[in-house]
C-alpha angles and dihedrals in degrees: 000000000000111000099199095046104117119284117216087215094054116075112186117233100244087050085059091053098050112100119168108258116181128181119359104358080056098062094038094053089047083044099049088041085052093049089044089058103043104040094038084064138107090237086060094048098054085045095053090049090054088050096045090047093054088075109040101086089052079052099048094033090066089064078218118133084209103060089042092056099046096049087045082045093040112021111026100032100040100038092035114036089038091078102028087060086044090057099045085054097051082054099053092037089055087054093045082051084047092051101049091046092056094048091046090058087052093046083050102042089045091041091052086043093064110038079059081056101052096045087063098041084057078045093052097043085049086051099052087038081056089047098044106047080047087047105087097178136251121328118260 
C-alpha cells in the first residue's frame, strides 16, 4: 500500500484556506497577493532606499531638527522599513508553508499506516474466529 497516497482524513492546510471567490474579491485577493510579493521584496526595498536618499541632503541641508525628522518619520521609515518587514514575513511565511507540507506528508503517511494496520489486525481476528469455530476442543 502506498503510504503517501491521499488520505480522505487528512485535509491539507492550503485546501482549508480556498474558498471560491468569483468577480471582484477574486481580483483583490490576486492584487493584494501580487503587492504583497513585489513590495515585500529586496528589490523594493533597494529602490526605496534610492528614493529616500534622494531627499536627505535637501533635509540635512536645512540644519533644521524639523525637516530631518520628518524626512527619518515620513521618508526613511515609511519607504524603507515597509518592505524590509514584508520580506522578513515572506520568509517567515515560506518556512510556516514548509512546515505544513511537511506535516501534512507525516498525517498522510501515519493515517495510511494505520488504516493497513487495521486492516490486519480485522485479517488476524477472522482468522482466529476461523481457528477457533474449527478448534473443538481437547480431546476426552
Amino acid at each position: 500500500m502506498d503510504k503517501l497516497k491521499p488520505n480522505e482524513h487528512v485535509i491539507h492546510p492550503k485546501q482549508l484556506l480556498q474558498t471560491e471567490k468569483t468577480g471582484f474579491a477574486r481580483f483583490n485577493q490576486q492584487f493584494a497577493v501580487w503587492i504583497g510579493t513585489h513590495v515585500g521584496s529586496m528589490y523594493c526595498f533597494y529602490l526605496f532606499n534610492v528614493i529616500a536618499l534622494l531627499s536627505v541632503k535637501a533635509a540635512f541641508e536645512t540644519h533644521n531638527l524639523v525637516p530631518i525628522v520628518n524626512w527619518v518619520s515620513s521618508n526613511w521609515i515609511q519607504l524603507i522599513l515597509l518592505p524590509a518587514i514584508m520580506v522578513a514575513q515572506n520568509v517567515a511565511q515560506a518556512a510556516t508553508d514548509a512546515k505544513a507540507d511537511s506535516d501534512h506528508k507525516t498525517l498522510t503517511y501515519l493515517a495510511n499506516l494505520q488504516e493497513e494496520q487495521m486492516t490486519d489486525l480485522k485479517n488476524q481476528t477472522k482468522i482466529l474466529e476461523y481457528l477457533k469455530k474449527g478448534d473443538k476442543g481437547p480431546a476426552r
